[in-house]
C-alpha positions in Angstrom: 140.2 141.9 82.1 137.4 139.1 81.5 137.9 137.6 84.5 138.3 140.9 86.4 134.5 142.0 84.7 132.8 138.5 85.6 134.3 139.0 89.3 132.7 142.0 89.5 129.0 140.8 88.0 129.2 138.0 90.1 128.8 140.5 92.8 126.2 142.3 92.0 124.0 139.3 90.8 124.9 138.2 94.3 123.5 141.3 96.3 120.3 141.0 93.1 119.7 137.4 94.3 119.4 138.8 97.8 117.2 141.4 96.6 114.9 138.4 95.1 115.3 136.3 97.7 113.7 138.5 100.7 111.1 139.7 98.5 110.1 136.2 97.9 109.9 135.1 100.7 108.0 138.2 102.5 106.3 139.6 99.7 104.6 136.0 99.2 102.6 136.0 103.0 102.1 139.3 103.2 100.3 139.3 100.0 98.0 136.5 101.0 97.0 138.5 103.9 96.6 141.5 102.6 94.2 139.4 99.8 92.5 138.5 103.0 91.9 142.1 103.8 90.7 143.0 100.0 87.9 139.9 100.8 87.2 141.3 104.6 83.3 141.8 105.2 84.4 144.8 107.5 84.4 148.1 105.0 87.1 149.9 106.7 90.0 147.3 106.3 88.6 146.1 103.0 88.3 150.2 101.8 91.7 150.6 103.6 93.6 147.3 101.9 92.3 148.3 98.7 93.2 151.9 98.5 96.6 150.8 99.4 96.7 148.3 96.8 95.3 150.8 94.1 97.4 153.7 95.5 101.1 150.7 95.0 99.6 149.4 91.5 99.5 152.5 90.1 102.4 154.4 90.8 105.7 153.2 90.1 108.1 151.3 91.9 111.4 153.7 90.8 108.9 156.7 92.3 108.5 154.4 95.9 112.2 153.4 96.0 113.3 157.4 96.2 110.1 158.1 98.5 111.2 155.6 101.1 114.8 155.9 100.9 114.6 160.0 100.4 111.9 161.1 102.3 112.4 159.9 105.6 115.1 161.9 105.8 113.3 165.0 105.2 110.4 164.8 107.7 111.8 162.4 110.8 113.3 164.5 113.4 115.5 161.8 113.6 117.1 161.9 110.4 117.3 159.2 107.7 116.0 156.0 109.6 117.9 153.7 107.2 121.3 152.7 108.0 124.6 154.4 106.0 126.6 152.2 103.6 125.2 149.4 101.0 123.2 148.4 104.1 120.9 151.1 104.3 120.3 151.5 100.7 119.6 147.4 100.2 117.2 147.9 103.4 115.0 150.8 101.7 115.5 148.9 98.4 114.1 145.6 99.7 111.6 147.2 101.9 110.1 148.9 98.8 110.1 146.0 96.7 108.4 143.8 99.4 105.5 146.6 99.5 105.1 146.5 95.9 105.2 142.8 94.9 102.8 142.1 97.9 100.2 144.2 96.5 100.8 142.7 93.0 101.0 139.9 94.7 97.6 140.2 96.7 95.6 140.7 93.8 96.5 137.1 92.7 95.8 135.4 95.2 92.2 137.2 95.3 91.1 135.8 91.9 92.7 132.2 92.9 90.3 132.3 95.7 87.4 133.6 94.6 87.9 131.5 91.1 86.8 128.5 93.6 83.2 127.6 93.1 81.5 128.6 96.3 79.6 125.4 96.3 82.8 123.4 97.1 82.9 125.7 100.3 79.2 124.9 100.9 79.7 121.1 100.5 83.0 121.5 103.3 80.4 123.1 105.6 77.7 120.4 104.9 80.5 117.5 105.7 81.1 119.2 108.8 84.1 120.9 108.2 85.6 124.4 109.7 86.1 127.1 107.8 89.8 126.9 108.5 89.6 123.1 107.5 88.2 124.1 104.5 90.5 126.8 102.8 93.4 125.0 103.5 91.9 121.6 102.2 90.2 122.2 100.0 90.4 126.3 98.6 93.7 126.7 99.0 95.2 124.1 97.1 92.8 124.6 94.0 93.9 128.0 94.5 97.7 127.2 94.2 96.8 125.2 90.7 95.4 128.2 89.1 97.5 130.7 89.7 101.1 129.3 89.3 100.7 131.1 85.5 100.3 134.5 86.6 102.7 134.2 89.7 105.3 133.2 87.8 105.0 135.9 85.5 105.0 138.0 88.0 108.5 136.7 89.8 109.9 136.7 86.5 109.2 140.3 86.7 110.7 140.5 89.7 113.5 139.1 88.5 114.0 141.7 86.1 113.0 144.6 88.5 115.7 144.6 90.9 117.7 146.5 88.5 115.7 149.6 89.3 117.3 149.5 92.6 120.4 150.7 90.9 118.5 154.6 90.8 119.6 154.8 94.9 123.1 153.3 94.0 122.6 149.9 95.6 125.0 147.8 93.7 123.0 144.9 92.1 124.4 142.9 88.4 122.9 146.0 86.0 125.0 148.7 88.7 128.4 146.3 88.6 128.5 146.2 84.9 127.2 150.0 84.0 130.2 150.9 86.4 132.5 149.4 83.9 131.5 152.5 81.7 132.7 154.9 84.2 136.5 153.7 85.5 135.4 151.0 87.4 138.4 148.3 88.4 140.8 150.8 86.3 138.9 150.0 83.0 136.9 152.6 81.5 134.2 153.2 78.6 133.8 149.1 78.4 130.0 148.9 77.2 130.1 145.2 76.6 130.0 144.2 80.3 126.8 146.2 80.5 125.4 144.2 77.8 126.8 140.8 79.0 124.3 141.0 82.6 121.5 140.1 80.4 123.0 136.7 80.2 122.5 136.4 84.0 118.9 137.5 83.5 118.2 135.1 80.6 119.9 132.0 82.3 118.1 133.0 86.0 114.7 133.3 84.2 115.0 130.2 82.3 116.0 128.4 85.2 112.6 129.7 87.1 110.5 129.1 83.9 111.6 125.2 84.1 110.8 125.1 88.0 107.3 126.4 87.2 106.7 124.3 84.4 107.6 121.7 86.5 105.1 122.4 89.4 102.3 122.6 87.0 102.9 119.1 86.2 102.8 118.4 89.6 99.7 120.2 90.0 98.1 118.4 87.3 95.8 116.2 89.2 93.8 119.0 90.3 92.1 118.9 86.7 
């Protein structure tokens, strides 16, 4: 039975590291330009980027997963865009979390970058430099040093959110061991594998919290 149970986890934290993974690595770009837009000089975009950050912040991410996985269903003529299967529910799920963490995401990177005395940019210009040459010499990686703290709390988060995919039946770790509880594998009523996927949680996190800890000693030459 043990072994049948960590089988089935084992899956689920497979299809949650997925889940991680893409938002990662897309949520991470996407929210440095859409920090870009927050900082624009042109109203529109920078009144447009902010009303969608403010409209993702404050409304919850269980309430965006239905929208986008229910709703276009409702009002395409074409039907539900995503497709059937696990494949269509990990599409909306991921699309959703990318959307969300961006925006969280964003917001970051706006403080790390304004948080850089504007006199540093000054002295780039004085030296000769480009604007380009100067955010990515000299803004950007001042930038990177100050807000490894709050983006690590926030991937940690992350971490921990993509068990609200669950709610449109995608089957991350928290689905695999709930299922336990309802006849899953010919067992029923076991509660304890439920329980036992915070271990995955705990040993995931701590794993990231020593990777972060370690990149802030790298970074510590910036001080």
């Amino acid at each position: 039975m043990f072994m049948t149970v960590i089988g089935a986890l084992n899956e689920g934290f497979l299809q949650t590291m997925r889940l991680f993974s893409i938002t990662l690595v897309c949520a991470l770009p996407l929210g440095l330009v859409i920090s870009f837009g927050s900082m624009s000089r042109f109203f529109p975009l920078r009144g447009l980027t902010r009303t969608l950050v403010w409209v993702i912040r404050g409304t919850p991410l269980m309430l965006q997963l239905y929208i986008l996985f229910f709703v276009p269903g409702y009002i395409l003529p074409g039907g539900n865009p995503w497709p059937s299967g696990e494949s269509g529910r990990f599409m909306a799920a991921a699309v959703a979390f990318v959307i969300n963490y961006s925006c969280y995401f964003s917001e970051i990177f706006r403080g790390g970058i304004q948080s850089v005395p504007i006199g540093q940019q000054e002295a780039g210009l004085v030296l000769g430099m480009t604007r380009t040459q100067i955010f990515f010499r000299v803004t950007l990686l001042q930038m990177v040093k100050r807000i490894i703290p709050p983006l690590s709390n926030e991937i940690i988060t992350l971490v921990k959110d993509t068990s609200l995919a669950r709610i449109i039946s995608l089957q991350e770790v928290i689905w695999a061991g709930y299922a336990f509880m309802k006849g899953s594998h010919g067992y029923s009523g076991l509660v304890w594998p439920l329980f036992f996927t915070g271990v995955y949680y705990l040993v995931f996190n701590g794993a990231l919290t020593l990777l972060f800890g370690w990149v802030e000693r790298k970074l510590e030459f910036f001080r």
